[in-house]
N, C-alpha and C positions, 0 to 999 in steps of 0.2 A: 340173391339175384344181382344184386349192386356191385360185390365181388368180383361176378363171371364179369360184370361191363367193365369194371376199373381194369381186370385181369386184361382183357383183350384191347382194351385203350392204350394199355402199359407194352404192349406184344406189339401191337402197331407203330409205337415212337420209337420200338428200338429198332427195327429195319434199319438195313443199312443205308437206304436211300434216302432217309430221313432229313430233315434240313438239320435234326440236331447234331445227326452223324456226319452227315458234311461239315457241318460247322466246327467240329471238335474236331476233326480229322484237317480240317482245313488251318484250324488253330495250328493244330498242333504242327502239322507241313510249314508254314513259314517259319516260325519259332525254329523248327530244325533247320532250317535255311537261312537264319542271320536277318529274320525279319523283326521287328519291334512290331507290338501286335495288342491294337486298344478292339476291345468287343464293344458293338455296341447293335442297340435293336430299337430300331426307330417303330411309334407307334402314329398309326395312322384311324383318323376320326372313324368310329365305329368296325374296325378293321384289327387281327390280330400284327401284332410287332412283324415289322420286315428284321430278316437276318442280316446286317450287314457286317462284314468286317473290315475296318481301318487299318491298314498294315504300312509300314516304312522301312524304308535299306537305304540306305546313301541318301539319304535328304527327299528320297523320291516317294512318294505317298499314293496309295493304294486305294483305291474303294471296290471292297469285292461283294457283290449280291449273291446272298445262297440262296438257294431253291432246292427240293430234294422234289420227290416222284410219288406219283400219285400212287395211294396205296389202297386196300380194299377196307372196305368199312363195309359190317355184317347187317346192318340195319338201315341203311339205306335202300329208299323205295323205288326210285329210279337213277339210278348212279349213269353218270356222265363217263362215257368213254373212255378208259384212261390216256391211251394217245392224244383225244380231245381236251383233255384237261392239260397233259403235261405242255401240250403248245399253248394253250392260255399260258399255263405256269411261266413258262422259255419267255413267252411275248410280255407280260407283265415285269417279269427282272430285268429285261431288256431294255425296256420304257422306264425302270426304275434306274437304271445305269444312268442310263443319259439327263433322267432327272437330279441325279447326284451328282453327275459330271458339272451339272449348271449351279450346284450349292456351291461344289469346292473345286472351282476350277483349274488350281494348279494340281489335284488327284487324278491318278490315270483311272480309269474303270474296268471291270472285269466282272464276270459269274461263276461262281463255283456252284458244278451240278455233280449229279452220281451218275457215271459211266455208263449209259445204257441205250439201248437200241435207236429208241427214238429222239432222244436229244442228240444223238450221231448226228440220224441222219435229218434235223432240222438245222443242226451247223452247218452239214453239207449241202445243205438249199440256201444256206446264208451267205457261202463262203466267196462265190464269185462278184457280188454286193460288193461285200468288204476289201473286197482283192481287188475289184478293177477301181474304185473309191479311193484305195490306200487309206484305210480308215484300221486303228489299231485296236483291238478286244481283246483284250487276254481272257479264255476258260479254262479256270481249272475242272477237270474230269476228275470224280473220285470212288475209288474203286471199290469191292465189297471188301476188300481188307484196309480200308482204311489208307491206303497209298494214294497218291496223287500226281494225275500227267497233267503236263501244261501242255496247251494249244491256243490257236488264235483262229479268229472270225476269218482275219486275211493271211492267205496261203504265204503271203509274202515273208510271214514273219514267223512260218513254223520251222519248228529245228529241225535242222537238215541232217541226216541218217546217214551215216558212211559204213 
């Protein structure tokens, strides 16, 4: 019996949406990009480790928050919505950003999430915020292959498409 729960514990971390598949995909995205790239996972009082990555290119310093997507668990009695949890999840990084921005203030801040429906479209209820604010967010979105687009909170600073 112990097995089948290890087995499907083990099935669930590797989903692509995973924080740890973000995280290694997101490693491994800067590093291909001429990023110098320290891991690290800050643990918070009775709380498991946040994912954060430290990244740097020209002197400019990076603090990226992972978060991956909520995913099903077989034995839970009343499970919390997944759209309902994944905006807790968005709004938590969020608030962790900015809490980090205030440790290491000369680092810009950013989230890397996995490219999906709902964290679309919670950027896009954020994005006029940040746009008419001029307030700068970089997210990386990560895809189920392990790829990664950059975007931002404010429209202002999204690549322009020709």
């Amino acid at each position: 019996m112990e097995n089948n729960l290890d087995a499907s514990r083990s099935t669930i971390n590797t989903d692509w949406y995973s924080e740890e598949f973000i995280f290694s995909s997101m490693v491994k995205y800067l590093k291909e990009n001429g990023y110098k790239v320290q891991k690290e996972n800050r643990q918070k009082e009775a709380e498991k480790a946040d994912k954060i990555i430290t990244a740097s290119k020209f002197f400019k310093k990076e603090m990226i928050e992972v978060k991956g997507y909520p995913g099903s668990y077989p034995n839970q009695s009343h499970p919390t919505p997944k759209s309902t949890q994944a905006k807790s999840w968005f709004s938590e990084a969020l608030f962790n950003s900015f809490v980090n921005f205030s440790s290491f203030g000369d680092a810009e801040i950013a989230m890397a999430l996995p490219n999906v429906g709902r964290y679309q479209t919670i950027i896009r209820n954020l994005n006029d915020y940040f746009t008419l604010n001029d307030l700068y967010f970089r997210i990386y979105l990560v895809n189920e292959d392990g790829s990664v687009e950059v975007s931002n909170l404010n429209q202002k600073y999204l690549p322009v498409i020709t």
